[in-house]
VEXZA-907200 format. One record per residue (C-alpha): x, y, z; chain. Coordinates in steps of 0.25 Angstrom, whole numbers, plus 5000, padded with zeros to 4 digits. Each point is the difference from the previous one (the first is absolute). Layout:
! VEXZA-907200
REC   px   py   pz ch
REC    X    Y    Z  A
...
END
This chain:
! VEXZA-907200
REC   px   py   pz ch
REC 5064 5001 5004  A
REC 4990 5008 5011  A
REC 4987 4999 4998  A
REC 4996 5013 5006  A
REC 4996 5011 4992  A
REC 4999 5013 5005  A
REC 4987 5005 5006  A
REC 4998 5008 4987  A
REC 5004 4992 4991  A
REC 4991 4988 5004  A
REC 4987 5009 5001  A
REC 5003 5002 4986  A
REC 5002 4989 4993  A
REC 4986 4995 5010  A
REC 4992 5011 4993  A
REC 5007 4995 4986  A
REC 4996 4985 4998  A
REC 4986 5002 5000  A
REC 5003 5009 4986  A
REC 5011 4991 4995  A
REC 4994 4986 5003  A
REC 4987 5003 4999  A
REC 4996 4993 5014  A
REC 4998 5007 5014  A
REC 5011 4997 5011  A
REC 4989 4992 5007  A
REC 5000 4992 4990  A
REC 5015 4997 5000  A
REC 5000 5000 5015  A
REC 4989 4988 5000  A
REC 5009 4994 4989  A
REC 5013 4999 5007  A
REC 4991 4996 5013  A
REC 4994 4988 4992  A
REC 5011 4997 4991  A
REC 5012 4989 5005  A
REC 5006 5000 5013  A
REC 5013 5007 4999  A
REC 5007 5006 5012  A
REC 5010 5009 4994  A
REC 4998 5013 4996  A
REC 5008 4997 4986  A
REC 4991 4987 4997  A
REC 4987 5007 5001  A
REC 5005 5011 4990  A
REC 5006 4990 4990  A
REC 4987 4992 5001  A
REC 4992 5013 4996  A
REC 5010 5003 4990  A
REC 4999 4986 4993  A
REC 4985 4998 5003  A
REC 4994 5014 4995  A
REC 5012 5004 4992  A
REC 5001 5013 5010  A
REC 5012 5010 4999  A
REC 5010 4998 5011  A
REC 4997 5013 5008  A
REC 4986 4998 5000  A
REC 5001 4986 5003  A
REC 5007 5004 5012  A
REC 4991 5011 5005  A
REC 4988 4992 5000  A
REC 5008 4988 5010  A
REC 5005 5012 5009  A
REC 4987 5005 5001  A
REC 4995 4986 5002  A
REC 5010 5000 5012  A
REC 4996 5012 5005  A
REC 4987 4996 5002  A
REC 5002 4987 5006  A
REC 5008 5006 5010  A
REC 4989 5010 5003  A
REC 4989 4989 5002  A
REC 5011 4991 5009  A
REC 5000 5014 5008  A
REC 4985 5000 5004  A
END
């Protein structure tokens, strides 16, 4: 299964986990960034699944997003 959303579609499901979990992506940023060391990109969001009983899509937007970033601070 890809795990690349659309542009779109991943912006929105960003700007709809604060609302449906009540926690800032920050906050699961810094979560998946202190939780255990997975490498794959399915691991990280079953471990979010399991651990904060998240919904699959959201699960997944949170660990693309956390990729993106990396990426971004490996660029620099």
């Amino acid at each position: 299964m890809s795990h690349v959303f659309s542009e779109e579609t991943h912006r929105n499901l960003l700007a709809r986990i604060p609302q449906c979990t009540g926690r800032e992506i920050s906050d699961w940023l810094r979560a998946v960034e202190d939780g255990p060391a997975l490498f794959r990109f399915e691991e990280k969001v079953s471990w979010l699944r399991h651990e904060h009983d998240l919904a699959y899509g959201h699960a997944k937007a949170i660990v693309h997003e956390y990729d993106l970033r990396r990426a971004a601070r490996n660029l620099r």
